[in-house]
C-alpha positions as CSV (number, residue, x, y, z in Angstrom):
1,X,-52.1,22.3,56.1
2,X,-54.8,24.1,54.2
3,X,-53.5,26.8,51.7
4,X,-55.8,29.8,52.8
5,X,-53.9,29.4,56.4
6,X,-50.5,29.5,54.1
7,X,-51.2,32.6,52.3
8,X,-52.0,33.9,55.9
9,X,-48.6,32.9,57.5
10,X,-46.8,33.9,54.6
11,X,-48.3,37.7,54.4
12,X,-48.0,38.0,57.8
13,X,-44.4,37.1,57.7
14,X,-43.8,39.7,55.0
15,X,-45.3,42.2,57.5
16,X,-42.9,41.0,60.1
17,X,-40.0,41.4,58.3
18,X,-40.7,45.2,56.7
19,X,-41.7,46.3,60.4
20,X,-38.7,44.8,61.7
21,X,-36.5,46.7,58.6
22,X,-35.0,43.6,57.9
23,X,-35.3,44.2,54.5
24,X,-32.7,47.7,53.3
25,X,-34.1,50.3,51.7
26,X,-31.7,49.5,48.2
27,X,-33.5,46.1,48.2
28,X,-36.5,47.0,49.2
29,X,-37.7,47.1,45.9
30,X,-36.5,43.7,44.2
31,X,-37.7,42.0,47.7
32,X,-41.0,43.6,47.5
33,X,-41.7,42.3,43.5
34,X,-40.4,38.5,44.8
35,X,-42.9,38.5,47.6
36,X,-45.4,40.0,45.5
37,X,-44.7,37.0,42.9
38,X,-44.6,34.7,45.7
39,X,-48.2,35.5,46.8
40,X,-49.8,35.9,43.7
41,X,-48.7,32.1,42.9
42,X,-49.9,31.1,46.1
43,X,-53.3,32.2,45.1
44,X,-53.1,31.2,41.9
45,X,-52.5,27.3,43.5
46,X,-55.2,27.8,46.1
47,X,-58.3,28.8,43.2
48,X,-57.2,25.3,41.9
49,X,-56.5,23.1,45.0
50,X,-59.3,25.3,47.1
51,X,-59.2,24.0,50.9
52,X,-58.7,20.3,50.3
53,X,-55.8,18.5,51.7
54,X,-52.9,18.2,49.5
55,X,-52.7,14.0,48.3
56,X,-50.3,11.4,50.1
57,X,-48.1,10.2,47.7
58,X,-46.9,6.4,49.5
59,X,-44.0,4.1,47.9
60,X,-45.1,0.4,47.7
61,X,-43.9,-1.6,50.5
62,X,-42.0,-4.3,48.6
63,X,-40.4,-1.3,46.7
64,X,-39.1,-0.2,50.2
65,X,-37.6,-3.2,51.1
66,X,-35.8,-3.4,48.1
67,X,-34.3,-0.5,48.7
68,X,-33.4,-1.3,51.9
69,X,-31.7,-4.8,50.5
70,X,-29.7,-3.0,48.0
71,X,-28.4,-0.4,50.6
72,X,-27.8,-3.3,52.8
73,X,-25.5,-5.1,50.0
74,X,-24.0,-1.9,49.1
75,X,-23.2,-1.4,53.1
76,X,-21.8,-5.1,53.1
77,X,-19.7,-4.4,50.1
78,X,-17.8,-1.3,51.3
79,X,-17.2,-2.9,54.7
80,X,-15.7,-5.9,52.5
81,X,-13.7,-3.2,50.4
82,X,-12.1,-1.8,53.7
83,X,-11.6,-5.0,55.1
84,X,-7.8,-5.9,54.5
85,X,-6.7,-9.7,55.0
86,X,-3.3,-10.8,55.8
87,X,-4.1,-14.6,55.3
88,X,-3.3,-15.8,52.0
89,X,-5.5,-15.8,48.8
90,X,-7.7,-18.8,48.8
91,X,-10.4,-18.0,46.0
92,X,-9.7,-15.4,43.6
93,X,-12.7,-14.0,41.3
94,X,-13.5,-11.6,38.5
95,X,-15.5,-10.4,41.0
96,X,-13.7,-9.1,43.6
97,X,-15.9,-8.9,46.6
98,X,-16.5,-12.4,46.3
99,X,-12.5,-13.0,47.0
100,X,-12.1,-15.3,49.5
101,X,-9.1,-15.8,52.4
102,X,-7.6,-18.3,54.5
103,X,-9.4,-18.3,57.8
104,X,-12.2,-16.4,56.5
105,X,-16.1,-17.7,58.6
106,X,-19.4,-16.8,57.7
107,X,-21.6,-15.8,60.3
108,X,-24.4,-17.7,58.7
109,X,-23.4,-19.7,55.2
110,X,-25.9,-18.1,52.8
111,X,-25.4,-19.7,49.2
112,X,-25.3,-16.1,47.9
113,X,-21.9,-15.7,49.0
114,X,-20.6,-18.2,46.5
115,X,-19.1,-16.4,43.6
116,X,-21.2,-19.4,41.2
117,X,-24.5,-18.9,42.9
118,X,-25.5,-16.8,39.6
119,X,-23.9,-19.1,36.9
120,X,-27.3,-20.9,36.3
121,X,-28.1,-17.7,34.4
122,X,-26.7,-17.5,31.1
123,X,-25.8,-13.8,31.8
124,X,-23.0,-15.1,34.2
125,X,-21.0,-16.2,30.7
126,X,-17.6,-14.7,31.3
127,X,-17.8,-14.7,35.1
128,X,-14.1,-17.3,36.3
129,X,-13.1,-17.7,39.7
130,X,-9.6,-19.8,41.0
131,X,-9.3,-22.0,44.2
132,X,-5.5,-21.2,44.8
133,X,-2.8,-23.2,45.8
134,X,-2.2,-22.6,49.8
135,X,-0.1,-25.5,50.6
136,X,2.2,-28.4,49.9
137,X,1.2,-32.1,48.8
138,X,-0.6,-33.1,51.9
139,X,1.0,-36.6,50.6
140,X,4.4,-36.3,51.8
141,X,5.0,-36.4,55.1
142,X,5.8,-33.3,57.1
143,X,10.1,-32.8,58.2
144,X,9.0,-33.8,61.7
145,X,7.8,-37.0,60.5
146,X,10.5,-38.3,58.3
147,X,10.9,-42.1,58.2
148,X,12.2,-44.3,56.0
149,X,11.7,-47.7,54.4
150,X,14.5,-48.7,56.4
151,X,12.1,-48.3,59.5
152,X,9.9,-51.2,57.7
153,X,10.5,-54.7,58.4
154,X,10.5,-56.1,55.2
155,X,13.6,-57.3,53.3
156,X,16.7,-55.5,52.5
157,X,16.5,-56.7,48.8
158,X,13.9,-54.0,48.0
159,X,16.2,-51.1,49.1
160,X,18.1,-50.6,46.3
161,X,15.0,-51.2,44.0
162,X,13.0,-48.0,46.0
163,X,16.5,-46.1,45.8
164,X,16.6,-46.4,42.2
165,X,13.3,-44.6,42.1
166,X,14.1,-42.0,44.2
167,X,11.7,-42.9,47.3
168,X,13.9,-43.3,50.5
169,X,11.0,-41.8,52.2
170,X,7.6,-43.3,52.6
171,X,4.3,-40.9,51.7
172,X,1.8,-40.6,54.7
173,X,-0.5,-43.3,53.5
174,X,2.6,-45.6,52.6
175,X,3.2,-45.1,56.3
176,X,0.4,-45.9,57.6
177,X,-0.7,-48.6,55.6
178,X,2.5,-51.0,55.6
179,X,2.6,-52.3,58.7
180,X,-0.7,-53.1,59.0
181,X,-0.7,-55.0,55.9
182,X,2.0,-56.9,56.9
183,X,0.0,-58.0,60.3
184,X,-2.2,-59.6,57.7
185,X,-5.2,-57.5,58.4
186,X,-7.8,-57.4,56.0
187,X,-8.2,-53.5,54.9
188,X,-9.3,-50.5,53.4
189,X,-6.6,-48.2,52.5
190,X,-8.4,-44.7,51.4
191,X,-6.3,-42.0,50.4
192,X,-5.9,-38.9,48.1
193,X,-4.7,-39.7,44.1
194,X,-1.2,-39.7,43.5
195,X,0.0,-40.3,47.1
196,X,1.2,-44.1,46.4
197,X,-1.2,-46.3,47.4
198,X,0.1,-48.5,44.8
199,X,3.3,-49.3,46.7
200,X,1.4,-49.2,49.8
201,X,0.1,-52.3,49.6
202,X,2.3,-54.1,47.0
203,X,5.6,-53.7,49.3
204,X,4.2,-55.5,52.4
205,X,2.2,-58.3,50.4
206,X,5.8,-59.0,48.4
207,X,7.1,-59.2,51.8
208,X,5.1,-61.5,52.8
209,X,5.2,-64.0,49.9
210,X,8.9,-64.1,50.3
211,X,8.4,-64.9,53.8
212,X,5.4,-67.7,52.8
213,X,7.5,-69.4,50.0
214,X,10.8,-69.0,52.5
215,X,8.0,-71.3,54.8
216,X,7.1,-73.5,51.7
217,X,11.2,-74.5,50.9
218,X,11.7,-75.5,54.3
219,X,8.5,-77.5,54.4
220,X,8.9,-78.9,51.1
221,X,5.5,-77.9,50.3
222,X,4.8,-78.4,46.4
223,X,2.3,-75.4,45.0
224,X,0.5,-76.3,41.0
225,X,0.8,-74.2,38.6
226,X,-1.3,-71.5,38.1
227,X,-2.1,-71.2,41.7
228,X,-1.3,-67.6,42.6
229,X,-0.6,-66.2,45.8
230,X,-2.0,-62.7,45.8
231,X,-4.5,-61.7,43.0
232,X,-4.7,-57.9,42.2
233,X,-8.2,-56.4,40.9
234,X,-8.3,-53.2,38.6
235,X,-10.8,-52.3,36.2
236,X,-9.0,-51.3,33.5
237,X,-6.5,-52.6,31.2
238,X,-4.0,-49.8,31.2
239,X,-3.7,-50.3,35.0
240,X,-2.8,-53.9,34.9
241,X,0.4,-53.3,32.5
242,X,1.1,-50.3,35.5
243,X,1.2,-52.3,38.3
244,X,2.7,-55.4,36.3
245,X,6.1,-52.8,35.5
246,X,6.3,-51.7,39.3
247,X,6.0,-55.2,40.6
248,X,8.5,-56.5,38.0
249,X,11.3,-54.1,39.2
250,X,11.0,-55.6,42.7
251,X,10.3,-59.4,41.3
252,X,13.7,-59.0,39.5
253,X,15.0,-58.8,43.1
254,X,12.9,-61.9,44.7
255,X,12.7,-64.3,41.5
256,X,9.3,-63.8,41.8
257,X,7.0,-64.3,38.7
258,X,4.0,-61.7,37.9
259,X,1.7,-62.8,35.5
260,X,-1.3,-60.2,33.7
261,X,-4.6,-61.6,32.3
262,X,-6.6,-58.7,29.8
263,X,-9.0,-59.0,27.0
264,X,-8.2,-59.5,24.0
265,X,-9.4,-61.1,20.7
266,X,-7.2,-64.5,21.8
267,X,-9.0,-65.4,25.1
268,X,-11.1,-68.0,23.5
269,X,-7.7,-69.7,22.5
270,X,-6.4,-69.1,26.3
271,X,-9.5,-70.8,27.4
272,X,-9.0,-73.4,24.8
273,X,-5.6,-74.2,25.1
274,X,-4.2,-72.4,28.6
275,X,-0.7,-71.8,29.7
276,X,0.3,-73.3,32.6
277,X,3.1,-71.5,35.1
278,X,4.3,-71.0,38.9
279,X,2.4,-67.7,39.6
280,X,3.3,-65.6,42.6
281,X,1.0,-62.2,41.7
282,X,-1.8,-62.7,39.0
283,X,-2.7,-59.1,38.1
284,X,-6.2,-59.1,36.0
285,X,-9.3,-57.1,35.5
286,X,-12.2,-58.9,36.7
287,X,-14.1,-60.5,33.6
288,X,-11.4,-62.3,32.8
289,X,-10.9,-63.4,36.1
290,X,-13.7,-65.0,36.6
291,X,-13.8,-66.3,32.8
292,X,-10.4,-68.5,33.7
293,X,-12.2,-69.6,37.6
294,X,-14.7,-70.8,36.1
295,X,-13.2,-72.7,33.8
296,X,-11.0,-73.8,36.8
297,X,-7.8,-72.7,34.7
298,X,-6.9,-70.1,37.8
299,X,-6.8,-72.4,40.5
300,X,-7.9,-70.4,44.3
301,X,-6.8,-72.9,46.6
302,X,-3.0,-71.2,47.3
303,X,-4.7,-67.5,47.2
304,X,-3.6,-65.4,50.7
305,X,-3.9,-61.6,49.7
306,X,-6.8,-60.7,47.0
307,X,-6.6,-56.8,46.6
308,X,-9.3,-54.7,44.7
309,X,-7.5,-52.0,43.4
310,X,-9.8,-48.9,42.9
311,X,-12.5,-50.4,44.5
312,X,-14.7,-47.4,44.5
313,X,-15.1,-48.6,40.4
314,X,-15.1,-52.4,41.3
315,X,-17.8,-52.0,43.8
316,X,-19.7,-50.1,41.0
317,X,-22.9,-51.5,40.4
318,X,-21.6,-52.0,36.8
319,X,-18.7,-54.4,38.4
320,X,-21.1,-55.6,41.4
321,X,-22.1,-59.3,40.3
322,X,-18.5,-60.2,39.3
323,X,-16.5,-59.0,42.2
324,X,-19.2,-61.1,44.7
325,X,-18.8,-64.0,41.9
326,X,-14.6,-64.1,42.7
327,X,-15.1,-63.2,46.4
328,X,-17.2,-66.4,46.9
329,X,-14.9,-68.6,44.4
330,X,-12.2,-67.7,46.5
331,X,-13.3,-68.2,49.9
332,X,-12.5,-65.0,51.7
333,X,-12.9,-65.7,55.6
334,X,-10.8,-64.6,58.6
335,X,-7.6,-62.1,58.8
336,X,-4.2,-64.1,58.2
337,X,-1.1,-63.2,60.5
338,X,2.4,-62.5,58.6
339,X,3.4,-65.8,61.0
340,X,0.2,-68.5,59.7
341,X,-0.4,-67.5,56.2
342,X,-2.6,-70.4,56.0
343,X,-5.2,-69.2,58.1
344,X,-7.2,-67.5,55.8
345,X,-6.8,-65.0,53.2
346,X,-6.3,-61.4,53.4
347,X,-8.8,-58.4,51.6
348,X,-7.1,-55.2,50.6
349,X,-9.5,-52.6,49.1
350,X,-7.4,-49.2,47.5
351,X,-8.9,-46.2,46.5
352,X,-9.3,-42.2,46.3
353,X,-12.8,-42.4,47.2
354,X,-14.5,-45.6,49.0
355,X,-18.2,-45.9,48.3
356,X,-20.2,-45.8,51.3
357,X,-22.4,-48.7,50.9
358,X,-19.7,-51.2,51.2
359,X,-21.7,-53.2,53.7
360,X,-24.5,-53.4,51.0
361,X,-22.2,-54.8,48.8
362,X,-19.9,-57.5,50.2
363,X,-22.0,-57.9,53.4
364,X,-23.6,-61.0,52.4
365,X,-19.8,-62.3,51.5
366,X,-17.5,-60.7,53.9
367,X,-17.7,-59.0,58.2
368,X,-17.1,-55.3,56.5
369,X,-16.9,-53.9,59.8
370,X,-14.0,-55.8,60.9
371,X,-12.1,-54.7,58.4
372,X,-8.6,-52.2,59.5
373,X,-9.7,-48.9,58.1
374,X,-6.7,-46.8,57.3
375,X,-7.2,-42.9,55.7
376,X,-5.7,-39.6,55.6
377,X,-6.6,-36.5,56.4
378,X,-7.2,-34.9,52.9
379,X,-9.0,-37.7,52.2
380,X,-12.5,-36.5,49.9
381,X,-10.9,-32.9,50.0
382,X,-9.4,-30.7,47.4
383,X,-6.0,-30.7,47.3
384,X,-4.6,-28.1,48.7
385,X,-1.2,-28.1,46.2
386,X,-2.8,-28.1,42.8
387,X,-4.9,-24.7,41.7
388,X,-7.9,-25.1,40.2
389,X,-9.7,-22.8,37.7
390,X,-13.6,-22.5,36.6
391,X,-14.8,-20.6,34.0
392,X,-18.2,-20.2,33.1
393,X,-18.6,-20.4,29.1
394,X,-21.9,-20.4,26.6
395,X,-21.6,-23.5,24.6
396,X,-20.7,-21.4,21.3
397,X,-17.6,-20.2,23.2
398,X,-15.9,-23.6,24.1
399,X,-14.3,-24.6,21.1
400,X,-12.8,-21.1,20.7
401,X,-11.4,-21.6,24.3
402,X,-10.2,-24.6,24.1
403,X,-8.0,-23.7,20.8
404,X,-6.6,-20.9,22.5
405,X,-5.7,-22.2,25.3
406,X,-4.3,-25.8,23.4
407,X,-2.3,-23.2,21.5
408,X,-0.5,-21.7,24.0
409,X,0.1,-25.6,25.8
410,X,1.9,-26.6,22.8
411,X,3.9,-23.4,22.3
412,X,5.5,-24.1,25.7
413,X,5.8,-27.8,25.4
414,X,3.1,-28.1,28.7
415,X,1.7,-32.1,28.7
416,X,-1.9,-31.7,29.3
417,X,-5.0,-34.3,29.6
418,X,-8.5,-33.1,27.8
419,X,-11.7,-34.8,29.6
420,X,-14.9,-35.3,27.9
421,X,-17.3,-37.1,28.9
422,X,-18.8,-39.2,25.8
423,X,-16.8,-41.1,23.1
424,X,-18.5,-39.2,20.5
425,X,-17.2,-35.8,22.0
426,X,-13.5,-36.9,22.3
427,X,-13.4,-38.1,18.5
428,X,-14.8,-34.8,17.4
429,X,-12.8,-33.0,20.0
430,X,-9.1,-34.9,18.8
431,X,-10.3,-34.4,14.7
432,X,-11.1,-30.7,15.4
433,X,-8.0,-29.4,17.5
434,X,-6.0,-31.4,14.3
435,X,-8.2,-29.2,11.8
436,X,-6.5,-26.7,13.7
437,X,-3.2,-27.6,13.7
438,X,-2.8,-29.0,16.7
439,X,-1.6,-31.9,17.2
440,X,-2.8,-34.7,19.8
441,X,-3.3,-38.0,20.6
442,X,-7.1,-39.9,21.4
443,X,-7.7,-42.2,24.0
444,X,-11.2,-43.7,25.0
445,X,-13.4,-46.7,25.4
446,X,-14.3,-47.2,21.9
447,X,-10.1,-48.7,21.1
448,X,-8.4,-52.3,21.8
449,X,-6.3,-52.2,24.5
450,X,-2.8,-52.4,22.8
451,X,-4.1,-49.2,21.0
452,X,-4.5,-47.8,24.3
453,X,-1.6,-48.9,25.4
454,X,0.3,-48.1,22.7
455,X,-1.3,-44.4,22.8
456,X,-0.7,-43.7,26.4
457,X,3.0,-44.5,26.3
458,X,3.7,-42.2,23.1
459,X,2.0,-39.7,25.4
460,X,4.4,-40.6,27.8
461,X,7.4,-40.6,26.2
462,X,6.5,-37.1,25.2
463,X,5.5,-37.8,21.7
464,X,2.5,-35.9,22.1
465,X,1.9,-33.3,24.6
466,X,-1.9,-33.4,24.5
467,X,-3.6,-36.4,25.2
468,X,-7.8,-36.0,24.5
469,X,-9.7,-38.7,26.6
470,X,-12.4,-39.9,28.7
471,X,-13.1,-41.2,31.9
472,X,-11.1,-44.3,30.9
473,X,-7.7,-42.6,32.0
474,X,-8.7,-40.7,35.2
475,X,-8.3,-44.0,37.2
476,X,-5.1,-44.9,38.3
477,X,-2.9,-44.4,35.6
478,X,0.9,-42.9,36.8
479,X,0.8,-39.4,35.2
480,X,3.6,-37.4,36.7
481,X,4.2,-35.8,33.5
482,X,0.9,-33.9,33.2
483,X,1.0,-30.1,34.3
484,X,-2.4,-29.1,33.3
485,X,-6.0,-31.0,33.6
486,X,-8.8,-29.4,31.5
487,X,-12.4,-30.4,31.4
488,X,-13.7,-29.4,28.8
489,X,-17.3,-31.3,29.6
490,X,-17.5,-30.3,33.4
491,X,-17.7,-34.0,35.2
492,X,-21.0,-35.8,36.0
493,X,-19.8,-37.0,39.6
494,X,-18.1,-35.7,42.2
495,X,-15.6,-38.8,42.3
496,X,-15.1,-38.1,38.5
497,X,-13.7,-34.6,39.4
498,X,-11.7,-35.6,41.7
499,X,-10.4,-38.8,40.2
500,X,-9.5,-36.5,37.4
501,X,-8.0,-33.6,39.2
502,X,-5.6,-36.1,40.5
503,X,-3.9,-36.4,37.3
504,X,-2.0,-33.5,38.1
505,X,-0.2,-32.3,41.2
506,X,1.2,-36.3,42.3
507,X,4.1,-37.7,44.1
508,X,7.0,-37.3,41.8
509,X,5.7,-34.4,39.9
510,X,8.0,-31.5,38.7
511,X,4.9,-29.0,39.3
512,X,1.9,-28.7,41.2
513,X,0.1,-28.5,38.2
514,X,-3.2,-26.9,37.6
515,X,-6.7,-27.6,37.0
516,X,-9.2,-25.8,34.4
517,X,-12.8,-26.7,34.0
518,X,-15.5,-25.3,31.9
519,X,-18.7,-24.9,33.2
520,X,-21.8,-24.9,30.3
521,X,-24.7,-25.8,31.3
522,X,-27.1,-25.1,34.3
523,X,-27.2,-28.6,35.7
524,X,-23.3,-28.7,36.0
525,X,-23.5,-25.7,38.7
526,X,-24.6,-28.0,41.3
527,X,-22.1,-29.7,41.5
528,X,-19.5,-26.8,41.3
529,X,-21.6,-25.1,44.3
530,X,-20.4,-28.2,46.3
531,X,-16.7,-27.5,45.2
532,X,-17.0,-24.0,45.8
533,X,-18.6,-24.5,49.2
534,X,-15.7,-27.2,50.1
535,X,-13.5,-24.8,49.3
536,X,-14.9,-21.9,51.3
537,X,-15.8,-23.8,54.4
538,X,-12.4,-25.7,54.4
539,X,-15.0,-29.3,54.6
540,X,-15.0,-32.2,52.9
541,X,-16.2,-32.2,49.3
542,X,-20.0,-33.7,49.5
543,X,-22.2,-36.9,48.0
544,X,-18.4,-38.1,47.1
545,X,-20.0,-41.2,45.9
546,X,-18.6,-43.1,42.7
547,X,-21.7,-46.1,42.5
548,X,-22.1,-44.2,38.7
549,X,-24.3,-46.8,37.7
550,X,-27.1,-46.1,40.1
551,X,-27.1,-42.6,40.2
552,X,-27.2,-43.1,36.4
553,X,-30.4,-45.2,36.7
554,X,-31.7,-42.9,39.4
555,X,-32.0,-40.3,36.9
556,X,-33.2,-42.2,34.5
557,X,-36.2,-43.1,36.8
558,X,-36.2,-39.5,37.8
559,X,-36.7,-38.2,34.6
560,X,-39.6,-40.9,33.5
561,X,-41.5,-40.0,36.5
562,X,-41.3,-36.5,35.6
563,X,-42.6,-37.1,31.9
564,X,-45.3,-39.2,33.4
């Protein structure tokens, strides 16, 4: 609109309005000095415009649909505000609106809804979310589905021994797995830590010696010495004295005899000078297996059940070359029924996690896909029982946490497990939390094993209630007395988290535990958005993949292609 033609319409509606007597005759003068004002500014505007268009002031597009986003989010985040769910709690943040429910879908899973999908920035330092407990131990088997040992058909003898631990009720993959191993199949038992696969496999292969030696007495079959029966597999140390104690309680019952082979600084003598002995179960770890087969001390001929206890570790690359070197000394072949033990021999493999590329691995040695595969549902999933807590820290700010928070642990007598992830971190860690009066014990790579040993059982006898370590004691070890898990270096791998998380929350424990984790750096956010996303989508945790060794070198290589 052109200002002369404003000045026009404006006068004339003045004119309108005094011919109309709109306007009183009190007010007529204070109306007629406003309108006078009025036009006189109008003029004044239209000497310095003239009869030009007035300019179009635009807003920048991207600007626009900015605005539009945030009104959007803002939109979102009142509807999410009013929104009121009955279901319980499942992820609880700092941040409300990125709470989380039981039940709760997404439309379409954008990676913005994950209360961590910021943390890469260093701004996010102070942000914590909880996963919630929602449910019991998926270990234990519901009321419907009660059974009990007695159900088994294996020998009356162990009954009081399982009594005097207080199990008259088999877990679920105790239930499953039994009476298949006592068929003799070959298989791979894969179930969630703490749920007792130990016993799963140890009860029917004791049956099943009994029954073979019963066979031998009436045959009058003579066995050598050092010719085993069953061999167990573990990597570490600390888990062959485990196993050895729970086996003992039922050989007591069977006159059986249960034998251990570890490093130590005498094995050179062993070689030397061996000890000879009827040997029903041979637990070892795996280099000093095949140091006493190949020097024929261990004889393989009378071998029936060869179990590789946390095989997601044995079938580690690191383990790889040894575990194929025993599988071919022994002979592995067909499944063995409990009725013709000397058929073949039968393959157990045990773990929390099971690598994928088993066929890669013992394919060349062993029909993988004829093995019995026996899992359970919460198999590679968080554990619904045991809450777990992320807080996302600057590096300056963790050893302030993790005083205050070791502080209040020993104040109420709570047994708790540090992680770290080096040796070097876990000796300055233990020496620190002492400079600060708080006392612990250390447990990593770098000791023997009877300081190991003799470390985890002052732990256990509640000596100590904080026990600093490494990956060393994720694996295995029975830790019904820990109450709280804290990762102070957030794990690596995803089979490291969980491996660890399950030190906490087991069959037998007085609580359900809980799990802290602090979250540092940027590169440990990917693998809490694939916790976080598990947890929201009620889905398997992903890349669950413990072959640590190659995804070590794979970086490795990753990283020397990148500085090429």
């Amino acid at each position: 609109m052109y200002n002369t033609q404003l000045i026009s319409e404006t006068t004339t509606f003045v004119s309108r309005l005094l011919a109309d007597k709109k306007i009183t005759q009190p007010n007529m003068a204070y109306w007629t000095r406003s309108l006078q004002r009025i036009l006189i500014l109008l003029k004044q505007y239209s000497t310095l415009v003239g009869d030009r268009e007035l300019p179009r002031i635009t807003v920048p597009q991207k600007m626009m649909l900015n605005l539009e986003k945030q009104k959007v989010k803002k939109e979102i985040q009142n509807q999410k505000k009013n929104i009121k769910f009955k279901s319980p709690l499942i992820i609880s943040c700092k941040r409300s609106q990125y709470n989380h429910h039981k039940g709760q879908t997404y439309s379409e899973f954008d990676p913005k809804v994950l209360v961590s999908h910021s943390w890469k920035n260093t701004k996010s330092a102070g942000d914590y979310f909880t996963i919630n407990s929602y449910g019991k131990n998926p270990a234990l088997l519901r009321d419907d589905e009660i059974q009990h040992f007695t159900e088994f058909d294996i020998n009356p003898k162990f009954l009081p021994v399982l009594e005097s631990m207080n199990m008259t009720s088999p877990t679920v993959i105790q239930s499953k797995s039994i009476a298949k191993v006592l068929e003799g199949e070959n298989i791979q038992i894969a179930a969630e830590t703490g749920s007792g696969k130990t016993l799963a496999y140890l009860l029917p292969i004791m049956e099943l010696i009994s029954r073979q030696k019963k066979s031998e007495a009436e045959l009058g079959t003579d066995i050598p010495e050092n010719s085993p029966r069953c061999i167990i597999l573990v990597p570490t140390k600390e888990l062959v004295q485990q196993i050895k104690v729970l086996a003992d309680k039922f050989a007591e019952q069977m006159n059986f005899s249960v034998e251990t082979m570890i490093g130590s600084f005498g094995t050179k003598k062993k070689l030397a000078y061996p000890k000879k002995s009827d040997i029903d179960i041979l637990i070892s770890t795996t280099g000093m297996l095949r140091k006493f087969l190949g020097a024929r001390i261990i004889k393989p001929s009378h071998v029936r059940h060869l179990v590789i206890d946390e095989a997601d570790t044995l079938l580690d690359d690191s383990f790889n070359s040894e575990i194929k070197y025993i599988i071919n000394k022994l002979g592995v072949s067909e499944n063995i029924t409990s009725e013709m033990c000397e058929a073949g021999m039968q393959l157990v493999l045990v773990s929390a996690t099971m690598p994928r590329s088993l066929k890669t691995i013992l394919g060349d040695s062993f029909p993988i896909e004829d093995m019995e595969k026996v899992t359970t549902d919460f198999l590679h999933h968080l554990m619904p029982h045991v809450p777990q807590k992320f807080l996302r820290l600057k590096p300056s700010q963790k050893a302030e946490e993790i005083v205050l928070m070791s502080k209040k642990l020993t104040k109420k007598g709570t047994p708790a497990m540090i992680f770290c992830n080096e040796h070097a971190r876990s000796v300055w860690l233990s020496r620190f939390l002492k400079e600060q009066a708080i006392d612990n014990v250390l447990m990593n790579a770098g000791m023997t094993p009877y300081e190991r040993k003799d470390i985890f059982e002052r732990f256990q006898n509640e000596e100590n209630d904080i026990l600093v370590c490494t990956d060393i004691a994720s694996r295995g070890l029975d830790t019904v007395r820990v109450e709280h898990v804290i990762n102070y270096d957030f794990p690596n791998f995803m089979s490291d988290y969980i491996h660890r998380a399950g030190r906490v929350g087991r069959v037998g424990s007085k609580s359900q535990g809980l799990v802290t984790s602090f979250v540092t750096y940027a590169w440990e956010v990917d693998l809490l958005w694939n916790i976080e996303t598990a947890a929201r989508k009620s889905k398997e945790l992903h890349n669950v993949n413990a072959n640590i060794k190659k995804k070590l070198v794979g970086r490795a290589d990753k990283r020397e292609f990148e500085h090429e």
